[in-house]
N, C-alpha and C positions, 0 to 999 in steps of 0.2 A: 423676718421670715425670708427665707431663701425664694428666689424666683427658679423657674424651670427653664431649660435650653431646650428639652426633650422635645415639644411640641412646636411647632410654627405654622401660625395662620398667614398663606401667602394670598388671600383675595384681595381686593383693591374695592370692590365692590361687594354689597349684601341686601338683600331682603328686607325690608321695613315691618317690624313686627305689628304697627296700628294699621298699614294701608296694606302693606304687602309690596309695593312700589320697589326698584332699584335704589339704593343709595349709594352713596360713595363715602367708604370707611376711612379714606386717607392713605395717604402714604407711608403715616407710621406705626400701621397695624403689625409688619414685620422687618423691623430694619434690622432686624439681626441681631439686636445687644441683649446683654444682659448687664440687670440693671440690680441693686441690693443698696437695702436702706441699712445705713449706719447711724450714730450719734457724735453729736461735735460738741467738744468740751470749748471753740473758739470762732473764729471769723472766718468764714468760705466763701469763696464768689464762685458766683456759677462761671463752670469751664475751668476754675483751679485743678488741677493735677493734685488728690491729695493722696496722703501717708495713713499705715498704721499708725496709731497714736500712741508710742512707747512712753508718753508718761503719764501713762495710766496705770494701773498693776493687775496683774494677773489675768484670765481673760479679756478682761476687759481693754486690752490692748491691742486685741485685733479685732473690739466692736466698735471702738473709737476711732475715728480720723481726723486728719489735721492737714492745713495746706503741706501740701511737699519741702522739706528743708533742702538748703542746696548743701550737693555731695557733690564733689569737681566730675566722679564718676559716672554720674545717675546716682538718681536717690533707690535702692532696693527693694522700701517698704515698701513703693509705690502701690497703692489697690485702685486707680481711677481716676476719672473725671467725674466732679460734681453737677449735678444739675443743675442747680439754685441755689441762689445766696442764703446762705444760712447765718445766723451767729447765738451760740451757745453760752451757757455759762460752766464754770466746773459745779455749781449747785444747782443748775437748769441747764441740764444736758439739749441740744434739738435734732430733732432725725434728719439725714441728709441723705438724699437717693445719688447714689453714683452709678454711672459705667462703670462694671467691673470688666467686662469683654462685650468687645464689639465695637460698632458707630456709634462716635459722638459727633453732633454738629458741630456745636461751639466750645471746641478746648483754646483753652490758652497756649500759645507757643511763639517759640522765635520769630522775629520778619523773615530769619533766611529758612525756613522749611518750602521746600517745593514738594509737589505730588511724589509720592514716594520715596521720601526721606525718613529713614531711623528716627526714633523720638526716643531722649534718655529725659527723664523729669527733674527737676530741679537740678540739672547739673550747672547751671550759670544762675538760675532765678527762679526763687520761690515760687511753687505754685503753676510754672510754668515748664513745657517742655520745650527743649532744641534740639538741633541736628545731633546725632549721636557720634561722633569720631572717634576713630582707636578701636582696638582690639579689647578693650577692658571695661569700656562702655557697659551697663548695665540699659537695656531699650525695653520700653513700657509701649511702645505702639508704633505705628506708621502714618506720617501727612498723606491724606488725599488729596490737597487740593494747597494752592499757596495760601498763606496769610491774607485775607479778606473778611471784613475790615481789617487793621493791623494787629496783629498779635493774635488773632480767634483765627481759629479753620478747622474743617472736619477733618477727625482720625479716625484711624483703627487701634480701638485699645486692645493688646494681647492680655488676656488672662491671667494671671501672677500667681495664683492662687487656686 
């Protein structure tokens, strides 16, 4: 089922519906993403950069994902970053929630991405994004923040779709 953008709860805080008390709802009540569950017919780590999964047939090609393959360009299919480690079979499919747009924490990417660097997917490594170069670049989001730990850092995944 599709999630909504339409709406955003910006409180940080709420009501306790047994006391009535302040609470504190978190920080990730509205980070701004939008998030849609797919099906993996394979192995995903959370924070892979995955693809539509075109070997699938017929709709079933844009409900299916797969880590990003590398295209020297950017990968195009690009639909996200995964939450969680997933692994699927082609006879036991399993649902995988991605970032389609918005913040993700923990995406995979180059060591060389610094806070606001282009991200093209899979253009050197599976699964992963790097620096985007060149005018022909296909970019799937932007680093916030350098590589920390190595290879994970928060992006902005732009929308594909």
């Amino acid at each position: 089922m599709a999630t909504s953008t339409l709406v955003q709860y910006l409180e940080t805080t709420g009501k306790s519906v047994t006391t009535g008390a302040d609470v504190q709802l978190g920080g990730g009540i509205s980070n701004r993403s939008q998030v849609e569950t797919f099906l993996t017919a394979g192995a995903i780590v959370a924070g892979d950069w995955v693809m539509f999964d075109t070997t699938q047939t017929g709709a079933a090609r844009v409900a299916f994902v797969a880590q990003t393959g590398v295209v020297a360009t950017g990968n195009p299919l690009c639909a996200g970053v995964a939450l969680k480690s997933v692994t699927g079979t082609a006879t036991s499919p399993q649902p995988v929630e991605v970032v389609v747009s918005g913040y993700a924490e923990t995406a995979n990417v180059d060591g060389a991405v610094v806070a606001g660097s282009p991200l093209s997917a899979g253009a050197a490594v599976a699964g992963r994004a790097g620096v985007a170069t060149g005018a022909s670049i296909v970019v799937c989001g932007t680093a916030l923040a350098v590589d920390a730990p190595v290879n994970v850092g928060p992006v902005w995944v732009y929308k594909q779709f």
